[in-house]
N, C-alpha and C positions, 0 to 999 in steps of 0.2 A: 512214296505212294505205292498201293497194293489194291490192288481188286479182291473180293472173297463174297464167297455164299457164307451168309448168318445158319450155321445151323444149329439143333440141341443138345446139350452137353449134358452126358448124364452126372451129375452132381446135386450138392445138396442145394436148398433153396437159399436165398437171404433174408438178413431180415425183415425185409415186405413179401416174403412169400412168394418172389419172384426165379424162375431158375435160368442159370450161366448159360449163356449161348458159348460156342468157338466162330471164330471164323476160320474157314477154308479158304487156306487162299488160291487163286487161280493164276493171277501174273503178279509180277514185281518183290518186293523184297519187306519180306514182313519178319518180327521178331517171335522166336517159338511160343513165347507166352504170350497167346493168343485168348485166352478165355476171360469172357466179360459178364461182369455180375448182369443178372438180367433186369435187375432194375436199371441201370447205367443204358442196356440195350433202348429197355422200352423206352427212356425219356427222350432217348435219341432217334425214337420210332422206327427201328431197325428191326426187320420182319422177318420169319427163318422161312428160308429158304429162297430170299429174296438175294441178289449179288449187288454192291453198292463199292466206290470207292471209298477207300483210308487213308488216312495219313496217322503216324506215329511219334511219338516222343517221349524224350525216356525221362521217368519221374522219379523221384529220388529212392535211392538204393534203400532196400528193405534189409536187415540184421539177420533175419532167415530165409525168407525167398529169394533174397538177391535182386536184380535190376528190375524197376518195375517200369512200367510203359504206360501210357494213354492213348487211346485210339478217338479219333474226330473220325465221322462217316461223312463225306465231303458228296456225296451226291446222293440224288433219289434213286431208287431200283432202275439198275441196267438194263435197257433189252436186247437180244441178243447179237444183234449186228455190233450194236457197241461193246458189249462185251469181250466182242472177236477185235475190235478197231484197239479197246484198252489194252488187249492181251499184247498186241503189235508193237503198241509202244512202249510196256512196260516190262516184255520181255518176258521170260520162264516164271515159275515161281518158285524163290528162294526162303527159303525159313534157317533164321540163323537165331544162335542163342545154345547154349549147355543146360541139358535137362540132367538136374541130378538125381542120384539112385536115389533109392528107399536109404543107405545106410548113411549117404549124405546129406541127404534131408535129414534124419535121425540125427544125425550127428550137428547139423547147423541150428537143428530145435533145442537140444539140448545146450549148446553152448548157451544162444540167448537166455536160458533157464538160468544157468549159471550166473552171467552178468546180471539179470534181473535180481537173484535172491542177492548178489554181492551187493548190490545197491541201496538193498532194503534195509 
């Protein structure tokens, strides 16, 4: 579980014209890929700039992205005493997970290219 402020991610929209939030996290132990389509955001009524608790779990591995995650927002907007009381118990804020470069991402886009045409 992870505390984080919803904020705006400059990225492209999806397809309902919605754009990615990140969350920031504040305490506890969340995974680096953090950013959420923003339709996924709105249905979950998650508001930027607003701090809410998360919970995590890991969804199955992507061929290029690699490990993917789902986030559940587990409470309504924090106010700020609790925020301090969550920070308490859930300790520092840790972001763990491997961001790959530009030449590995290229390089793991490519590969899927590869098994794709080989299949065709």
């Amino acid at each position: 579980m992870f505390s984080a402020i919803v904020n705006s991610f400059n990225g492209k929209s999806d397809k309902n014209g919605n754009f990615p939030v990140i969350l920031s996290v504040i305490s506890g132990k969340c995974p680096q890929k953090r950013v959420i389509s923003g339709t996924i955001a709105g249905n979950s009524s998650m508001e930027i700039g607003k701090t809410y608790l998360f919970e995590y779990t890991e969804g199955e591995e992507h061929p290029q992205y690699g490990k993917q995650y789902n986030f559940t927002k587990v409470s309504e907007p924090l106010k700020a005493l609790e925020i301090i009381q969550v920070a308490k118990e859930l300790g520092r804020p840790e972001v763990f997970g491997k961001i790959l470069s530009r030449e590995e991402a290229k390089a793991a886009e490519n590969a899927v290219k590869m098994e794709t045409a080989a299949t065709v």
